[in-house]
N, C-alpha and C positions, 0 to 999 in steps of 0.2 A: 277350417282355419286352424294353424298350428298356437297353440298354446305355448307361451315362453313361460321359464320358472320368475320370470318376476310378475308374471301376472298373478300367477297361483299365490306367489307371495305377499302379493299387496292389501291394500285396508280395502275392503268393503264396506262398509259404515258411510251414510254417506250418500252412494249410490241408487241405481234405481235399477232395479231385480224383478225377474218374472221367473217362475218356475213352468220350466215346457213338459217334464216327466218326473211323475212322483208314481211311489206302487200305490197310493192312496188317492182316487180319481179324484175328493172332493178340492185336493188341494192342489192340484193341478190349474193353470191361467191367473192363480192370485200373482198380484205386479202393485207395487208401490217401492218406499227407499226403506233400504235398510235401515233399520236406528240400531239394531243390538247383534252380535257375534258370542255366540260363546262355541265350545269346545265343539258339540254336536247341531248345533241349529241355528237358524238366523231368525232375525226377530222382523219379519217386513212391516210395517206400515199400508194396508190397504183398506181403504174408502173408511179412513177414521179410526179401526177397530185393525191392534195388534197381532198379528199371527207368527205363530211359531212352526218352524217348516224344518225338520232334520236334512242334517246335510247328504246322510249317508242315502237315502231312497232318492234323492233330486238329480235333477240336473236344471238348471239358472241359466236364464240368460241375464248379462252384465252389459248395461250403457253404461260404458266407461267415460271419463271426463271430457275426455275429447270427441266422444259421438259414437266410439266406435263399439260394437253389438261383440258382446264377447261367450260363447255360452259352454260352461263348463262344469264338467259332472264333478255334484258333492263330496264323492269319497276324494278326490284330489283336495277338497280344501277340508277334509278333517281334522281335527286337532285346536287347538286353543291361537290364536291369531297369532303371538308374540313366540308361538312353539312354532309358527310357519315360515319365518322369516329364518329361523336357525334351520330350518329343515332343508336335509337336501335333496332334489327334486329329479329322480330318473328321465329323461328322456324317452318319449314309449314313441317316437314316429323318427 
């Protein structure tokens, strides 16, 4: 699936994230909702207990609000969320 730049731009917070590839095996299949964004990692929510997951080794898959599975590697969303929405987003397909 083609990735639009308003996806990459939008809130994560919220949502509900799985991580399908990390270089770090153990954190690989952790899935709950976001609660926290900062510049390098996301803060998931899974089975009660907080995890922190860098963006730049991931790649996420993203249930967006309308159902739809969106999954896209973390060095696309590096940066501070409100420095995303200013950024502007090459087209690589």
């Amino acid at each position: 699936m083609k990735i639009s730049p308003a996806v990459i731009q939008g809130e994560f917070i919220g949502l509900d994230a799985k991580v399908v590839k990390n270089s770090n095996s153990s954190l690989v299949r952790i899935k709950g909702k976001v609660i926290d964004e900062t510049r390098s990692t996301f803060v998931i929510l899974h089975d009660g207990k907080q995890k922190i997951i860098p963006k730049d080794t991931s790649v996420f898959r993203f249930t967006m609000q309308d159902g739809t599975l969106v999954e896209i590697d973390g060095k696309l969303l590096f940066g501070r969320p409100e420095d995303r929405i200013k950024k502007r987003i090459r087209r690589l397909w």
